[in-house]
C-alpha positions in Angstrom: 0.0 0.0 0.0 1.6 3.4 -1.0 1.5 6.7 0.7 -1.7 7.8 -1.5 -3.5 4.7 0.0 -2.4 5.3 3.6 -3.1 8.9 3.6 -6.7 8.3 2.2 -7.5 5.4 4.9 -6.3 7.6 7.6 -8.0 10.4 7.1 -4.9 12.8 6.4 -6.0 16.8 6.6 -4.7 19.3 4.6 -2.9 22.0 5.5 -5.8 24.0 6.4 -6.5 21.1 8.8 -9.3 19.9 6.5 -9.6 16.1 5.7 -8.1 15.7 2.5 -10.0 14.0 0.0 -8.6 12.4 -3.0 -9.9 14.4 -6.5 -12.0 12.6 -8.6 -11.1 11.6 -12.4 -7.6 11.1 -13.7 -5.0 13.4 -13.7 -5.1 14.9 -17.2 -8.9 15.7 -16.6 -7.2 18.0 -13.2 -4.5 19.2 -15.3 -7.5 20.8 -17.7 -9.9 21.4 -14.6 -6.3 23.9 -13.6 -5.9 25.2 -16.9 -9.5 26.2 -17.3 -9.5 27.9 -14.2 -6.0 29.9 -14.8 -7.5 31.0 -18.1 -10.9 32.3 -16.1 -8.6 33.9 -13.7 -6.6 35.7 -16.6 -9.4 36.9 -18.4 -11.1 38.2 -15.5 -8.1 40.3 -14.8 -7.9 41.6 -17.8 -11.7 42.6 -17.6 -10.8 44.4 -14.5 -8.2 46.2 -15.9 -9.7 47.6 -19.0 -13.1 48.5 -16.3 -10.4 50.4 -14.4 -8.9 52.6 -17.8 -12.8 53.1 -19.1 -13.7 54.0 -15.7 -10.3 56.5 -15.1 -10.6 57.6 -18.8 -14.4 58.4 -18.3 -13.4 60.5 -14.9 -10.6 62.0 -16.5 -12.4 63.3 -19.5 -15.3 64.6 -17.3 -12.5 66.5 -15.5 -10.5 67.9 -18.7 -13.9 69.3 -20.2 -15.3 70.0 -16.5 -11.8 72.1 -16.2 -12.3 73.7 -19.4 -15.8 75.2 -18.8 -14.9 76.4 -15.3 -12.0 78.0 -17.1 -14.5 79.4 -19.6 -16.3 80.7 -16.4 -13.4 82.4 -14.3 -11.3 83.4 -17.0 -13.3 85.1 -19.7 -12.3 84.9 -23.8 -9.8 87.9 -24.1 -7.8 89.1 -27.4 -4.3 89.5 -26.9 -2.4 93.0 -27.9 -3.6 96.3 -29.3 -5.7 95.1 -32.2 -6.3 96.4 -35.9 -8.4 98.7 -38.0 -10.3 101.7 -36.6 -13.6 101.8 -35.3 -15.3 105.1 -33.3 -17.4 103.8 -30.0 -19.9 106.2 -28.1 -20.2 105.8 -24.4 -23.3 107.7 -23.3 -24.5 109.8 -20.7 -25.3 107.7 -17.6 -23.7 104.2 -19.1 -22.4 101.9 -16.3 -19.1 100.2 -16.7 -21.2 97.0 -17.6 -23.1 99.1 -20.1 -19.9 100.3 -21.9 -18.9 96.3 -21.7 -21.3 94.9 -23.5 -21.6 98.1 -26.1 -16.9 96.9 -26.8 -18.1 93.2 -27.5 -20.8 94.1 -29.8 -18.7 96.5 -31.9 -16.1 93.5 -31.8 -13.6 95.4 -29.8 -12.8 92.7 -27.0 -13.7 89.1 -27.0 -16.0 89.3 -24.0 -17.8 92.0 -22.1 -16.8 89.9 -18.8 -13.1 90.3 -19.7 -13.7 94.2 -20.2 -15.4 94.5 -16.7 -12.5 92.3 -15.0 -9.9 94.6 -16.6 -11.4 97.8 -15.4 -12.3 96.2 -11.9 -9.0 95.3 -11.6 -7.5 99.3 -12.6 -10.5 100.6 -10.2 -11.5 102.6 -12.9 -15.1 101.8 -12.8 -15.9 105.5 -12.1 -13.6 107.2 -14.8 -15.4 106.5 -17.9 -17.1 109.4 -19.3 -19.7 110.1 -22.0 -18.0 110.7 -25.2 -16.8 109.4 -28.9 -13.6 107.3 -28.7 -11.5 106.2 -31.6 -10.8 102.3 -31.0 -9.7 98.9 -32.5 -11.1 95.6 -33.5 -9.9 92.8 -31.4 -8.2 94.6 -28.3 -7.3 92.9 -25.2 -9.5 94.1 -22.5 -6.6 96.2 -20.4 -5.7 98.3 -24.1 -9.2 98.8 -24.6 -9.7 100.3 -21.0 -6.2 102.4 -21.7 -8.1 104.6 -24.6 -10.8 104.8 -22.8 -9.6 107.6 -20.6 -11.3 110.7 -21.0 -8.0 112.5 -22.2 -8.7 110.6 -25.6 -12.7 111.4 -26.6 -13.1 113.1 -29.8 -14.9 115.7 -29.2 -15.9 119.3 -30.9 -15.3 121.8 -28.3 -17.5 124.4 -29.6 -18.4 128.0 -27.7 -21.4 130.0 -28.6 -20.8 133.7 -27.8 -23.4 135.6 -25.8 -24.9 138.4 -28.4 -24.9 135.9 -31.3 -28.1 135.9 -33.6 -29.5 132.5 -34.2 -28.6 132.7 -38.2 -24.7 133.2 -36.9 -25.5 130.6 -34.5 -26.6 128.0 -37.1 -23.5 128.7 -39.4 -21.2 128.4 -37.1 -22.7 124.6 -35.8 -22.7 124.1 -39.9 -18.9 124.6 -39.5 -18.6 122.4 -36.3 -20.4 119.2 -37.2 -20.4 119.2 -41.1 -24.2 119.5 -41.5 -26.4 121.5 -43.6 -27.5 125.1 -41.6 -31.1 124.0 -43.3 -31.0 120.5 -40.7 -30.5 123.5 -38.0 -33.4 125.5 -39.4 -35.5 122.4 -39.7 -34.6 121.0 -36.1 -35.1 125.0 -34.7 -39.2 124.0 -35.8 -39.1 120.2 -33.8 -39.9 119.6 -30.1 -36.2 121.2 -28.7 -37.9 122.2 -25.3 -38.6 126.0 -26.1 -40.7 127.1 -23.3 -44.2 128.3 -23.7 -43.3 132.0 -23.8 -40.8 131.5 -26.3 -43.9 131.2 -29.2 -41.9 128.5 -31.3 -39.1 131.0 -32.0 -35.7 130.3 -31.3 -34.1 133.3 -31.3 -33.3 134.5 -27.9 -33.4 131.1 -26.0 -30.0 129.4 -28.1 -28.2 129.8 -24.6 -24.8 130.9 -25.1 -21.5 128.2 -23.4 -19.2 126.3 -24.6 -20.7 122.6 -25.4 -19.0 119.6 -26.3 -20.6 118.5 -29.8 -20.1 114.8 -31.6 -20.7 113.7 -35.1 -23.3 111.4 -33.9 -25.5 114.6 -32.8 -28.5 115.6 -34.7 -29.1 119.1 -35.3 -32.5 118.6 -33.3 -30.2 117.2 -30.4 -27.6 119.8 -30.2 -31.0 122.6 -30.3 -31.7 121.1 -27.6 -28.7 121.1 -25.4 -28.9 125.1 -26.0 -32.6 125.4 -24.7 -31.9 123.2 -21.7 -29.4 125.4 -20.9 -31.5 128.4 -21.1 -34.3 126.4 -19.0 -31.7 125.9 -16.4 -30.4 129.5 -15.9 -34.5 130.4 -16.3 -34.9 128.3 -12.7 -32.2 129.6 -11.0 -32.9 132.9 -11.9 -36.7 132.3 -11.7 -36.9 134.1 -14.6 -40.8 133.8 -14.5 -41.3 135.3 -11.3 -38.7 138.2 -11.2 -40.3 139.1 -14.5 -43.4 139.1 -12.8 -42.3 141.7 -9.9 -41.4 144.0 -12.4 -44.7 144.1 -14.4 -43.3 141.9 -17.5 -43.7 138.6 -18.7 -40.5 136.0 -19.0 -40.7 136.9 -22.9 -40.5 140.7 -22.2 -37.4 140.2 -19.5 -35.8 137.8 -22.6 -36.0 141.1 -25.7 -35.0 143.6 -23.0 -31.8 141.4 -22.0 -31.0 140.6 -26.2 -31.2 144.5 -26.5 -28.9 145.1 -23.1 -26.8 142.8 -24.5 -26.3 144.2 -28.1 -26.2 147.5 -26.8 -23.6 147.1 -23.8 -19.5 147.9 -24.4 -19.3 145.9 -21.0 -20.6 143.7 -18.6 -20.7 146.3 -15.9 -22.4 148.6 -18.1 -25.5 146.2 -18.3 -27.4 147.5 -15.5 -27.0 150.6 -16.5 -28.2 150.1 -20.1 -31.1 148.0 -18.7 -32.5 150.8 -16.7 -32.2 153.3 -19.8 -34.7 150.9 -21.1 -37.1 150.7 -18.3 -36.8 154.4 -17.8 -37.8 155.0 -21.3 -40.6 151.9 -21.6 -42.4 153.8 -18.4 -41.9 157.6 -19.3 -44.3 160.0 -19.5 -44.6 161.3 -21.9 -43.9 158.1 -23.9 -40.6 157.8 -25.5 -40.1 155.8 -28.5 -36.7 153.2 -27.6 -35.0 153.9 -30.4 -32.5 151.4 -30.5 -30.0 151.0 -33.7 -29.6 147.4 -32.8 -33.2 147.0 -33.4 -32.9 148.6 -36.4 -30.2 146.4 -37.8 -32.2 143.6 -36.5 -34.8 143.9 -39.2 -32.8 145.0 -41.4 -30.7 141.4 -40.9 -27.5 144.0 -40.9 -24.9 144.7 -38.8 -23.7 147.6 -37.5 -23.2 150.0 -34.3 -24.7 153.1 -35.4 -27.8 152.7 -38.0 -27.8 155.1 -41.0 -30.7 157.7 -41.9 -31.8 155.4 -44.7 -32.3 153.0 -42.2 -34.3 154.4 -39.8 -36.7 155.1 -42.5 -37.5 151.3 -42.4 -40.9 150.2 -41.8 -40.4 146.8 -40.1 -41.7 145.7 -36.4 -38.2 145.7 -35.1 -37.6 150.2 -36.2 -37.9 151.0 -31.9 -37.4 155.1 -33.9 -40.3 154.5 -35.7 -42.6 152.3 -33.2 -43.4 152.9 -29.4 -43.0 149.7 -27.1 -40.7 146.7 -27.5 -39.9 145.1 -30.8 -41.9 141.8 -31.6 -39.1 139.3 -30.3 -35.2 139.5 -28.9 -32.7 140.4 -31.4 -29.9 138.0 -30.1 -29.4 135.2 -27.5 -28.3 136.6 -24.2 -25.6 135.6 -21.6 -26.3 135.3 -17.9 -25.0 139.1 -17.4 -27.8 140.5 -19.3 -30.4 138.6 -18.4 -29.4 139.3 -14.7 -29.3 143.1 -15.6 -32.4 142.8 -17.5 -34.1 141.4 -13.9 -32.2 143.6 -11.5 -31.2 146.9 -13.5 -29.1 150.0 -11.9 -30.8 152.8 -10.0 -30.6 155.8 -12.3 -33.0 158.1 -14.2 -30.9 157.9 -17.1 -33.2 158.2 -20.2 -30.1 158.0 -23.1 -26.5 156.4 -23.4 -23.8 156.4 -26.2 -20.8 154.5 -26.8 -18.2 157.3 -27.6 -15.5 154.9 -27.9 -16.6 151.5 -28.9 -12.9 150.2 -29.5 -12.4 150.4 -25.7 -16.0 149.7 -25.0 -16.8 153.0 -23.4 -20.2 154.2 -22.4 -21.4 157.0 -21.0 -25.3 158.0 -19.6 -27.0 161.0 -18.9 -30.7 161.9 -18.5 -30.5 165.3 -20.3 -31.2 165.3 -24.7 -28.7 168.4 -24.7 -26.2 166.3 -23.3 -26.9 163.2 -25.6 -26.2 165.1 -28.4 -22.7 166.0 -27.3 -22.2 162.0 -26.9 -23.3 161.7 -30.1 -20.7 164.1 -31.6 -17.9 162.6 -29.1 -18.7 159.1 -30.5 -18.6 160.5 -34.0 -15.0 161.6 -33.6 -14.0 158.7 -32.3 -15.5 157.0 -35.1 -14.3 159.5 -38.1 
């Protein structure tokens, strides 16, 4: 009896301490049964491992595009240096920085709105940008988009109206500014501009004289309109309608007494003065006719200081020799100074004035006619 034999009659144990039990079948059938089970084993490691790189390739995909849109997200597209071409942008009046963001990505200026705002958070420049035209280029990077933004660079038409100015000067001199037709200006002076009620649809007299800041992009009807609000806004804080009111006039009156103060004054301090020659003439009993050469000139759509005998002969509204009162409307667009001097005028019973020497913008007042008349012949020396 061999070892096999004794071991099985025995009882022998495994290792493990379990009995051990002699396998059933011959030995080539347990050398298959092995093999079969190896192969199993191989193939089911193999399964495992290609699991494992589906599984990591899966997860690392997700990450790659999950990393790209949170890029996307914190770090917005942005072009990269000073870009090409020209383009003109218009930030306007009351435009936030987010505003002025969106209007660069539209015009195709920088990639992204989102990479404009980070830019200009990052300067804390969020409160510098101002209303204005701005000469840029196509496909800037966000931070050289923000540098020509800075007010310094705005293309703008500084352009100042002179107090005294008649509205036909006025419209060719915003002709010359902007490039436009003085007919647009003519046309626009008839639109909804603001004019106030007692300004009867008629410009003349409420084109506030300043200095305004005029773009290309303007229409005639809009820049009108600056000029009016401008006049509205020194109406209000002069209450133009009430003062007027205290002196026994209407806000239209006040507006031809402070064109004629202004074409008639060689001075600023001389307004009041000239103001009161008016009033003291308006109220005088007997009546006196104004007689003012600007007037004069005025219809005659002349210019001049002194107004010639063939002139006063001139039968229009606006002949203050020939009619009694004020002429129909103002003669020119007054400053602040005269309509101030027009509302508060000197204390005087000065009923005539003459500019002897209107070179150095001399003018002298008296309330006698002998006395006038020696002005008259001192300002005609002066004058040759």
């Amino acid at each position: 009896m061999n070892d096999l034999d004794m071991d099985f009659l025995l009882g022998a144990e495994d290792d493990d301490g379990s009995p051990r039990r002699r396998p059933s079948g011959s030995r080539t059938q347990q050398r298959r049964s092995r093999r079969r089970r190896k192969k199993q084993r191989r193939k089911g490691r193999v399964a495992t491992l290609f699991a494992v790189v589906i599984i990591v390739g899966v997860l690392g995909g997700l990450g790659y595009f999950g990393f790209t849109w949170a890029r996307g997200v914190m770090i917005p597209k942005d072009y990269t240096g000073e870009g090409r071409g020209e383009v003109v942008v218009e930030i306007e009046e009351g435009a936030s920085a987010t505003d002025v963001a969106q209007m660069l990505e539209d015009e195709g200026v920088v990639a992204s709105a989102r990479a404009f705002v980070n830019a200009i958070g990052a300067a804390g420049k969020s409160s510098s940008l101002q209303p204005g035209q701005y000469e840029m280029r196509k496909g800037m990077s966000a931070e050289s988009a923000l540098a020509l933004l800075d007010p310094k660079n705005r293309m703008l038409n500084r352009l100042t109206i002179r107090e005294g100015l008649r509205l036909s000067k006025i419209y060719e001199e915003l002709s010359t500014a902007t490039g436009k037709p003085v007919e647009e200006f003519k046309k626009a002076a008839r639109a909804d501009i603001g004019l106030p009620a007692y300004a009867k649809g008629r410009l003349e007299g409420y084109a506030f004289p300043a200095t305004y800041e005029i773009s290309s992009k303007l229409t005639p009807q809009q820049i009108l309109t600056k000029m009016v609000d401008r006049f509205n806004q020194t109406a209000d804080r002069v209450d133009l309608e009430g003062q007027a009111k205290q002196l026994g006039f209407t806000a239209r009156q006040i507006i031809i007494i402070a064109s004629i103060v202004q074409a008639e004054s060689g001075s600023a301090e001389d307004m009041p003065k000239v103001a009161r020659v008016i009033y003291n003439r308006l109220s005088s009993n007997p009546q006196m006719k104004l007689g003012m050469d600007s007037t004069v000139m005025y219809g005659l759509n002349k210019y001049g200081i002194a107004a010639s005998h063939a002139d006063l002969e001139s039968t229009s509204r606006y002949n203050t020799y020939k009619y009694f009162g004020l002429p129909p409307g103002p003669i020119a667009n007054p400053g602040d100074h005269a309509i101030e001097a027009a509302l508060h005028p000197a204390d005087g019973n000065w009923l005539y004035f003459v500019t002897v020497d209107p070179k150095r913008g001399i003018t002298k007042f008296t309330d006698k006619e002998s006395e006038f008349w020696k002005l008259r012949d001192e300002f005609n020396r002066n004058n040759k």
